[in-house]
C-alpha positions in Angstrom: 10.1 26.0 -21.6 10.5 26.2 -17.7 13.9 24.8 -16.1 13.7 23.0 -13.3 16.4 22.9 -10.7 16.0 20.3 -7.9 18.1 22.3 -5.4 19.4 20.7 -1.6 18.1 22.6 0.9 22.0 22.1 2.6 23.5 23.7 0.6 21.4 26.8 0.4 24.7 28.3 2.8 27.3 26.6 1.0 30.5 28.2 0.3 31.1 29.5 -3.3 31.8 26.9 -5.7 30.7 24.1 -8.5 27.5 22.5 -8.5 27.6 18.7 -9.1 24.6 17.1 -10.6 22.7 15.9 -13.4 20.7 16.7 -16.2 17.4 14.9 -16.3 17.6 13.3 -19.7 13.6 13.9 -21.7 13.2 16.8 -19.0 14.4 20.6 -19.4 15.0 20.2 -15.5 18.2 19.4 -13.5 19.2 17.7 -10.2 21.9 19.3 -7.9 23.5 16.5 -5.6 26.6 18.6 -4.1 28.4 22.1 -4.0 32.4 21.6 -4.1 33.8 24.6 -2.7 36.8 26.5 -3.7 39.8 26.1 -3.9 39.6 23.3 -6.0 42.2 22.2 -9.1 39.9 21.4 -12.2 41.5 18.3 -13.2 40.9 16.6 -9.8 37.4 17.6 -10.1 37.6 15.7 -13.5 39.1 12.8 -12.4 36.4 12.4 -8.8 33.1 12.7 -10.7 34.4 10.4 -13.6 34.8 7.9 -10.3 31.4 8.7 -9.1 30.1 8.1 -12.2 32.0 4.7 -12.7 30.6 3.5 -8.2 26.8 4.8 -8.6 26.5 4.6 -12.4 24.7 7.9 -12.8 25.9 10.4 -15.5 27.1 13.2 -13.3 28.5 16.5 -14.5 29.2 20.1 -13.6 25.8 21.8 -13.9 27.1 25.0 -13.5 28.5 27.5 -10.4 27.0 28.4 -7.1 28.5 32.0 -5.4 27.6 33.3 -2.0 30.1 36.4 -2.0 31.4 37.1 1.3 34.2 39.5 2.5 37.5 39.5 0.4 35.6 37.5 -2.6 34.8 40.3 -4.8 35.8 38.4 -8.1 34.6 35.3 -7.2 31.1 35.7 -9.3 33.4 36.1 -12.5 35.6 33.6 -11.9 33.1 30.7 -11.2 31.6 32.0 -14.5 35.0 31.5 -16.9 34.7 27.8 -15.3 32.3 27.2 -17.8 35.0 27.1 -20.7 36.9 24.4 -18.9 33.9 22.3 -17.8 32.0 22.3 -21.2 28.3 22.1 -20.9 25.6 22.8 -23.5 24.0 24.9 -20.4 26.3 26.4 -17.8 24.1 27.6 -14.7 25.3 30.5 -12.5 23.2 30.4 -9.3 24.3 33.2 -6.8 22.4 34.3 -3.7 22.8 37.9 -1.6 23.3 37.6 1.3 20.2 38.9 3.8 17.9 37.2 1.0 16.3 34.2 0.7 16.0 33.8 -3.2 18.4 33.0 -5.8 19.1 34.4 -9.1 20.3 32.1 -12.0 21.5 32.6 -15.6 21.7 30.1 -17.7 24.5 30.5 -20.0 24.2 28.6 -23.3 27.1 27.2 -25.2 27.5 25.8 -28.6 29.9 23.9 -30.0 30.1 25.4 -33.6 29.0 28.7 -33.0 31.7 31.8 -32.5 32.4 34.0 -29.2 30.5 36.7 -31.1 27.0 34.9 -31.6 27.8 33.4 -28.3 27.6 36.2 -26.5 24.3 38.3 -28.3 22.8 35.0 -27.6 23.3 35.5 -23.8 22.5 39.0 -23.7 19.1 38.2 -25.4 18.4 35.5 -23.0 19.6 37.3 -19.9 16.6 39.8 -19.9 13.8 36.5 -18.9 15.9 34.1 -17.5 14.9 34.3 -14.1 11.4 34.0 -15.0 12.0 30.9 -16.6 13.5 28.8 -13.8 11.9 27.6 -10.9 13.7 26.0 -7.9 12.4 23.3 -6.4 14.1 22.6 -2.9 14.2 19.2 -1.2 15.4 17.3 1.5 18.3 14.5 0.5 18.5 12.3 2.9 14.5 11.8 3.1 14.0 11.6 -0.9 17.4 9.1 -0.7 15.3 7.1 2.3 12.2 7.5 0.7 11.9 4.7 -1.4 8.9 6.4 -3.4 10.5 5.0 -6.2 12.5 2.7 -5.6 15.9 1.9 -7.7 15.2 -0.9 -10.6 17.5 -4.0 -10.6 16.9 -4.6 -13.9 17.9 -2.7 -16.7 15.1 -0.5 -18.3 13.4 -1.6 -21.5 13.5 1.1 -24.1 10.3 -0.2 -25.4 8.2 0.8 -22.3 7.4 4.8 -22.2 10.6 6.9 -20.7 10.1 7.2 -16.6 8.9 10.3 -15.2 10.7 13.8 -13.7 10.2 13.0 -10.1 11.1 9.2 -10.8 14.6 10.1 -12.2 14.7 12.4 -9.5 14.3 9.8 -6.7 16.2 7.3 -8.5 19.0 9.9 -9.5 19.5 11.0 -5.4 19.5 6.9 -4.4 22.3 6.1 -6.3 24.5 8.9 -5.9 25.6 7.2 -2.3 29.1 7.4 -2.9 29.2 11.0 -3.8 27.5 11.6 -0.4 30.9 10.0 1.4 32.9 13.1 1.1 32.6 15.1 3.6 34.7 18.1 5.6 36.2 15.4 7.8 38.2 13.8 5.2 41.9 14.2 4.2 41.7 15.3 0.3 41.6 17.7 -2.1 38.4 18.0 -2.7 35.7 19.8 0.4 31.9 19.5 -0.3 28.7 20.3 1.1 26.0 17.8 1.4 23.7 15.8 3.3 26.1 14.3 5.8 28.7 17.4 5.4 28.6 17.4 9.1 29.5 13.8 9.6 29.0 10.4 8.5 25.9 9.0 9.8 27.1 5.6 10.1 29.4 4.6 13.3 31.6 2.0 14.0 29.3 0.4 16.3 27.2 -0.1 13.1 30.0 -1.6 11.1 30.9 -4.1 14.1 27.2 -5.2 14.3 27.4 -5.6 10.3 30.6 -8.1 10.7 29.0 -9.5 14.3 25.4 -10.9 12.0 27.7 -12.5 9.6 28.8 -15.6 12.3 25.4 -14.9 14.0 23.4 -16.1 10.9 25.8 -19.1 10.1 25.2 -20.4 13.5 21.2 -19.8 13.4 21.3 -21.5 10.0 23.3 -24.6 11.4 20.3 -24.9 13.8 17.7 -24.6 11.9 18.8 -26.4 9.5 19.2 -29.3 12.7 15.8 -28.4 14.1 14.9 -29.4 10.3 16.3 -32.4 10.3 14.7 -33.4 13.1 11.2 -32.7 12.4 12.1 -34.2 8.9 12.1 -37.9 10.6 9.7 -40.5 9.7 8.0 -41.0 13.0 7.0 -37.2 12.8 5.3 -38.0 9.5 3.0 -40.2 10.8 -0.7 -39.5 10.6 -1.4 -39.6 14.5 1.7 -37.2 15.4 1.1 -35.5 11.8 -2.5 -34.7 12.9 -2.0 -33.6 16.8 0.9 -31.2 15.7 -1.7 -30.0 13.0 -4.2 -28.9 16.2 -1.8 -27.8 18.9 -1.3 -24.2 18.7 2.2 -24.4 20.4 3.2 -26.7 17.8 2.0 -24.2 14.8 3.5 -21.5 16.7 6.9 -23.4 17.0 6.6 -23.8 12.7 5.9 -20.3 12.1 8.7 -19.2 14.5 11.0 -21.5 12.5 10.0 -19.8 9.0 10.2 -16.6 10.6 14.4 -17.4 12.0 14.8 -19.2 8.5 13.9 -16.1 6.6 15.9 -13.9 9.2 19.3 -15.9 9.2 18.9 -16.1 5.0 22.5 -15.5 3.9 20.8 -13.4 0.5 19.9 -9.9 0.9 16.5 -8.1 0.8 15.4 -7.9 -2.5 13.4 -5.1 -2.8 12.0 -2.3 -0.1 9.1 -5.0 1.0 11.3 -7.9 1.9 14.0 -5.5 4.1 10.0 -4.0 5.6 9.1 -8.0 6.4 12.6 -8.9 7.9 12.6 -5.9 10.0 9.1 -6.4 11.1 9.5 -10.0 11.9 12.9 -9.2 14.0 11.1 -6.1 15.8 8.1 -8.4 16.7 10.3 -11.3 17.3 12.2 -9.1 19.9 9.0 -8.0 21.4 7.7 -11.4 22.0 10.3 -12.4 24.1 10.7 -9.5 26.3 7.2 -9.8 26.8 7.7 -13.4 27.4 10.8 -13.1 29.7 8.4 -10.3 31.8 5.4 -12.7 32.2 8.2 -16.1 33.1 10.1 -13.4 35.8 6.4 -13.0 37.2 5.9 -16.8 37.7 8.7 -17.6 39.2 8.3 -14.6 41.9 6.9 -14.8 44.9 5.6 -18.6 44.4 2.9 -17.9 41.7 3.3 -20.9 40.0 2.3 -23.0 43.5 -0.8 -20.4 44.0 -2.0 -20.8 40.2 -1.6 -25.1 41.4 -3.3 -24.7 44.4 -6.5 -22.6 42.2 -6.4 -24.8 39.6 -8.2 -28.1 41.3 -10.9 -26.3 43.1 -11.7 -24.1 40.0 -12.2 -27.9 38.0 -14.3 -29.0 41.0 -16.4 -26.0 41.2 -16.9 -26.0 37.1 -17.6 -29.6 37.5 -20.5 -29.0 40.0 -21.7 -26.4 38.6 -22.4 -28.7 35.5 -23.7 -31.5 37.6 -26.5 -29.1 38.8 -27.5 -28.0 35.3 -27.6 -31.3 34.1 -30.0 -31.9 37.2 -32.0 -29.0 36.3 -32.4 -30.4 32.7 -33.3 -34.0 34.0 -36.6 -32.4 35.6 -38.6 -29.6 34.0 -36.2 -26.9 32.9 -38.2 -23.8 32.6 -41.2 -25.3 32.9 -40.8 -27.4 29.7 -42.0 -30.4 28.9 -39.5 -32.7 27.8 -39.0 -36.3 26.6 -38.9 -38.1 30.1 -37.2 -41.5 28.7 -34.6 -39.6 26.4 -34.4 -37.2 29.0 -33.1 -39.6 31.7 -30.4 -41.3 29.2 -28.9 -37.8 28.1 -28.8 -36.7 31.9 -27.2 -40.0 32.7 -24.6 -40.4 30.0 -23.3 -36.6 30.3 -23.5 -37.2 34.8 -21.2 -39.9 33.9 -18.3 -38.5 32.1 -18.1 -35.5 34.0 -17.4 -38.3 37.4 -15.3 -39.8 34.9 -13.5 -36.3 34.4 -13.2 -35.3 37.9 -11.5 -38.6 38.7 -9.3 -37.9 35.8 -8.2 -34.4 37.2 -7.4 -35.6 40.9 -5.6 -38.3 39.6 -3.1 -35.5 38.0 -3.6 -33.1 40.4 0.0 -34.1 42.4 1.8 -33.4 38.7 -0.2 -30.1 38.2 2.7 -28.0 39.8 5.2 -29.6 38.0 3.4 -29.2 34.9 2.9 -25.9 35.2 6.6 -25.1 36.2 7.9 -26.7 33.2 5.5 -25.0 31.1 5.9 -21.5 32.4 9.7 -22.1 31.1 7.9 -21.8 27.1 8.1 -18.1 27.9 11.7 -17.6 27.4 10.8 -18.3 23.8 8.3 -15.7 23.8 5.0 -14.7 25.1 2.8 -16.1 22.0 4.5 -19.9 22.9 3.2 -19.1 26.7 -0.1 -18.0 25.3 -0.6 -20.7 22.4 0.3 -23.5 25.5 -2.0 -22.1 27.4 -5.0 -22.4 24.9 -3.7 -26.0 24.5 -4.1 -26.7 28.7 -7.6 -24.7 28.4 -8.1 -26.9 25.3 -7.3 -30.2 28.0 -9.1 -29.2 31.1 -12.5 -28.7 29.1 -12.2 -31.8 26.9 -15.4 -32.9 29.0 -17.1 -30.0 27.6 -16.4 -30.3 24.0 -17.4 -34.0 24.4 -21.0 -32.9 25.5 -21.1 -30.7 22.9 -20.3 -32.6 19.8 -22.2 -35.8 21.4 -25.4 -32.7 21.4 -24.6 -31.5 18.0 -23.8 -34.4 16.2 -27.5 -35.8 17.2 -28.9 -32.8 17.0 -27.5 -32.5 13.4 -29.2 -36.4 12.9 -32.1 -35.2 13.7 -32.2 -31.9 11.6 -30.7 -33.7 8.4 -33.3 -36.7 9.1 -36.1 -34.3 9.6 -35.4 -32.2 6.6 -35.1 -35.6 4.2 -38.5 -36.5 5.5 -40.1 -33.2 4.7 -39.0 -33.8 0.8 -40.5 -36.8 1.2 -44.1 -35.6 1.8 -43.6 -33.2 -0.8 -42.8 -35.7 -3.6 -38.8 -34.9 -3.4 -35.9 -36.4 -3.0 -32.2 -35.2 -2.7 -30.3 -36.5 -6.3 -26.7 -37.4 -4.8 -25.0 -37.3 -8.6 -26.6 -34.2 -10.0 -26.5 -32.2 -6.2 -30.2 -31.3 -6.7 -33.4 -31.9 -5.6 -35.8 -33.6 -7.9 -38.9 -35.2 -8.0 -39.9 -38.9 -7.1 -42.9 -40.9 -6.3 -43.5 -43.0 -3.3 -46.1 -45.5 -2.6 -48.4 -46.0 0.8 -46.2 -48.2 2.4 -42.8 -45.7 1.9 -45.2 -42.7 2.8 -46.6 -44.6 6.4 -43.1 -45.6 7.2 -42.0 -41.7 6.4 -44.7 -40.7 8.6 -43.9 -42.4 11.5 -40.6 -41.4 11.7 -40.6 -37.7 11.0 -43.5 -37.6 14.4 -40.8 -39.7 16.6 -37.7 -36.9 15.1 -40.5 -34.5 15.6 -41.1 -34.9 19.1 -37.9 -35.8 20.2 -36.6 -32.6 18.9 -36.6 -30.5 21.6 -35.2 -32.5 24.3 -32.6 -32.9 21.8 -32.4 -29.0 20.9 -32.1 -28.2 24.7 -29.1 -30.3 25.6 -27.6 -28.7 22.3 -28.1 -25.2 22.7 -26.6 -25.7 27.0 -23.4 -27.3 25.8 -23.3 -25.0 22.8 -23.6 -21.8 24.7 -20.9 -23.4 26.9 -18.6 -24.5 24.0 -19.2 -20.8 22.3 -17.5 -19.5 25.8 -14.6 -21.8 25.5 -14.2 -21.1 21.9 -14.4 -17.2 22.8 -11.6 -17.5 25.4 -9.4 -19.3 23.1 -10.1 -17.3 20.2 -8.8 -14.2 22.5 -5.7 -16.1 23.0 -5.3 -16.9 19.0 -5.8 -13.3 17.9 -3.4 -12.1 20.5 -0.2 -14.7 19.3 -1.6 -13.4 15.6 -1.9 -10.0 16.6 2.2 -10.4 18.2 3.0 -12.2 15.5 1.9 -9.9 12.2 1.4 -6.5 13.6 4.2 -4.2 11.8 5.9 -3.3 14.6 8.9 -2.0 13.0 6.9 -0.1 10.2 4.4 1.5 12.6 7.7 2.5 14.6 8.9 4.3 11.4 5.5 5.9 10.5 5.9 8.0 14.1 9.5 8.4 14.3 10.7 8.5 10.2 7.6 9.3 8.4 9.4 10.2 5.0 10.6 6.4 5.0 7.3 4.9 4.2 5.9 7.6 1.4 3.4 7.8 -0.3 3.3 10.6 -2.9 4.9 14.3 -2.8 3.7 17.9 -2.3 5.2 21.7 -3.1 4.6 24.7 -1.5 5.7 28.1 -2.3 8.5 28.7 0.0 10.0 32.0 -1.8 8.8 34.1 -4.0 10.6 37.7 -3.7 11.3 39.8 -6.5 14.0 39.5 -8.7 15.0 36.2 -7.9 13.3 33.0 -9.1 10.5 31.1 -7.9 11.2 28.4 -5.1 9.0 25.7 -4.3 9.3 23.5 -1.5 8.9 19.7 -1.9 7.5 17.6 0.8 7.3 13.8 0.9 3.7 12.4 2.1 3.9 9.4 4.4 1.6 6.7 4.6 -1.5 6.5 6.6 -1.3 4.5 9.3 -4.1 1.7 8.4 -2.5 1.4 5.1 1.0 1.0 6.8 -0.3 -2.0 9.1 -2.4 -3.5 5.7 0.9 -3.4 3.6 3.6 -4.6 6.1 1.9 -7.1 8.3 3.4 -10.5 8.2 1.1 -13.3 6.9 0.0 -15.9 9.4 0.2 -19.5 9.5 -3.2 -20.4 11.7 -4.4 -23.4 11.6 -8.6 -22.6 12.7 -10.0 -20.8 10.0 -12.3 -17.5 10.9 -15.7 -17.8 10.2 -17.9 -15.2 9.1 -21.1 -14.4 11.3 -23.9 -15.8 8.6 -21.2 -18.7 8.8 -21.4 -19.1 12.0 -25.2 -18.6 13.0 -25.4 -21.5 10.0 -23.6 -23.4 11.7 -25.1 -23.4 14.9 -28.4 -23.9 13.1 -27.5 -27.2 11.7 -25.2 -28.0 14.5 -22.1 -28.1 13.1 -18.8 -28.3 15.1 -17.1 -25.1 15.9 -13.7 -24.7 16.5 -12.0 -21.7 18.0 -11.3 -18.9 15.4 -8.0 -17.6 13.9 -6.9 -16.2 10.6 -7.1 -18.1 8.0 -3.5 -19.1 6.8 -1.8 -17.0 4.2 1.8 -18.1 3.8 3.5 -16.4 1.3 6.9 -16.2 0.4 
């Protein structure tokens, strides 16, 4: 058998003394978590690691003794060796390393309980000869396996009917909960000196602890409001279909409901339960961040140098010059567009019905055009809240100002669609078919002269009428499919804001080890005469799979359609609406 020691690389200079760790129970491997140097009284290192044991609950012990000779320590080696009869261990390891070399040398010194000094001690001296090529050391990093959350710590307690976790999972787990052993550092008034990961310092500062104490009366207060904003939306009026159904549509009102479950889940008095909450509280608070600094950038913009009166003044001429640009395609449509031959009666009565609402919406848009500026001072004030409430009211006011055009275009597709669902009925019935509304088929049927003559009359008139009607659809669709485009730009970007992993991707560059995904060892030493030394490396995650397992699920209300969705759609005219994610609110 090959013992494994799963060696700090901090204390590969530590000062001669114990080494603190534990025994990896169904493994012949050990874990070394601290070296306490000497002078030390062995009672009081009794006494600490029994308190250890009773804060992190891991069984901790004296593994053995680590020496580094240095000047005026001659009979240091010896000494730390005779500790073994007053720490009593099955297996007493004594690691020493020369100074000038990089490899260690270990014997493992066996001890039974009922055996005599004399069989002891052949024992050892038979065991001596190979033990070095018997252990391997395997060197790691403490605070990135403690941060690592490869394996993360199990709440509940394991059940002894599932197979016995493996090495490297004890491992992980075993340097996660030894926290309060790491607390003692060089800095702090006792008996006992160590050498560990933070033997330099505590990484924590008081700034830390006051921000701790500081979210405590933060997250009351947020939870008082929400819980008011709550009440409020909870009224009966709200619950009405008509306001039910505009909220439903508006993209600053779904953007206002997912930024109220994103504060509800922030100010949430109960801590992260697991690694993948803490990941979607921290992403939601980095991106929540983000969205207003972005948002209080674009609103300091506005409100400089008279924007806001410019974007006014550009607004009514643009609506004019949209609005004639449409009156001279419906012109061109109301001759011969292309050289087609069109319908001339249903021709004239498309022309004329879609002239008329766009006078009606140009008299619509002067008559508001005094209260533009006002409007758009008020509205620019949404950015303080963030850029994606600027951004989702601005696909709303682009939503208003081309009402016109998705009028024309579901007045086009909805007859177009009549035509194309009247058209295709008729074809089944010069085939001997009809559509079977219970079963969702088609079946067979027969028609007499009279049903047939009837048939034929109407699918020529649908027939012919067809492409005028086609033509005014595909104009208004191609002009709808622009609207839709800029809108759905404006809905992935308040998606893309609002579920990118900010925080993880910030980790993945800066604190790769944090996000892991799997291990790796490397030969670091391998001199003669000492042991071998492997190296163990943490792999982090790749950075598609970081964004696919931390983003934040979104609350859209347009779902996305697929491109053999969407040409479908088109082809049998119907509506189109712009596209977003489809919603996946989890909790």
């Amino acid at each position: 058998m090959v013992l494994k020691i799963f060696f700090p690389q901090c204390c590969n200079r530590a000062e001669s003394g114990l080494l603190v760790g534990r025994w990896i129970s169904g493994h012949d491997s050990a874990v070394v978590l601290a070296v306490i140097h000497y002078p030390f009284i062995p009672g009081q290192v009794k006494q600490y690691i029994q308190q250890m044991q009773a804060q992190s609950g891991v069984e901790l012990s004296v593994l053995g003794a680590w020496s580094l000779p240095k000047e005026g320590q001659e009979g240091m080696e010896r000494f730390l060796r005779d500790l073994s009869t007053v720490f009593p261990q099955e297996r007493w390891l004594q690691v020493s390393r020369q100074m000038g070399k990089m490899g260690f040398t270990c014997k493992v010194v066996y001890r039974g309980q009922n055996e005599p000094a004399a069989q002891q001690e052949a024992k050892q001296q038979n065991e001596e000869e190979d033990d070095e090529e018997k252990v391997i050391f395997v060197h790691y990093e403490q605070r990135k396996v403690m941060l690592s959350q490869l394996h993360p710590i199990e709440s509940r307690d394991p059940d002894p009917k599932t197979e016995a976790p493996s090495e490297l999972r004890q491992v992980f787990q075993t340097v996660a909960r030894s926290q309060p052993l790491f607390f003692l550092d060089r800095y702090d008034d006792g008996p006992l000196k160590s050498t560990h990961w933070q033997s330099e310092g505590r990484e924590a500062s008081i700034i830390v602890e006051l921000l701790k104490q500081a979210s405590v009366p933060l997250c009351v207060l947020i939870s008082w409001l929400l819980a008011l904003w709550t009440w409020i939306c909870n009224i009966r009026i709200f619950s009405l279909y008509p306001l039910r159904f505009l909220s439903s549509k508006l993209s600053t009102c779904v953007q206002i409901s997912y930024r109220t479950e994103h504060m509800r889940t922030l100010s949430s008095p109960k801590p992260a339960a697991g690694h993948t909450q803490f990941m979607r509280k921290a992403n939601i608070l980095v991106s929540f961040l983000v969205d207003v600094a972005l948002g209080v950038l674009l609103m300091s913009w506005l409100y400089r140098d008279n924007h806001i009166t410019m974007l006014a003044n550009m607004l009514v001429p643009a609506a004019d010059h949209v609005a004639k640009e449409l009156d001279e395609l419906l012109q061109w449509l109301m001759g011969v567009p292309a050289g087609l031959k069109m319908n001339r009666a249903l021709d004239q009565v498309l022309g004329r019905f879609f002239l008329y609402h766009i006078h009606l919406w140009i008299s619509y848009i002067h008559l508001m055009s005094p209260f533009i500026e006002g409007i758009l001072w008020y509205g620019g004030l949404s950015a303080c809240l963030g850029l994606t409430f600027a951004l989702s009211l601005l696909s709303d006011m682009v939503a208003l100002l081309t009402f016109h055009i998705y009028c024309f275009y579901v007045y086009g597709a909805r007859l177009y669609c009549l035509k194309i669902y009247g058209l295709s009925s008729l074809w089944r019935l010069f085939r001997g078919k009809k559509w079977n509304v219970l079963r969702q088929r088609v079946d067979s049927c027969s028609y007499d002269v009279d049903q047939l003559f009837i048939g034929t009359l109407l699918f020529t008139i649908l027939l012919f009428l067809l492409p005028t009607t086609a033509l005014y659809y595909l104009v208004f669709t191609l002009l709808r499919l622009v609207v839709v485009l800029f809108q759905g730009v404006l809905h992935l970007s308040v998606d893309f804001i609002n579920s990118f992993p900010l925080f993880a991707v910030g980790l993945r560059v800066c604190r790769p080890y944090r996000l892991a995904e799997g291990v790796k060892f490397r030969v670091l030493c391998d001199e003669p005469g000492t042991a071998l030394h492997l190296l163990m490396e943490i792999n982090p995650l790749k950075g598609s799979t970081v964004v696919q397992t931390y983003r934040t699920p979104t609350y859209s209300c347009y779902p996305r359609d697929s491109w053999a969705a969407l040409v479908k759609k088109l082809f049998v005219g119907e509506l189109i609406y712009p596209w977003r994610h489809k919603s996946t609110k989890t909790d």
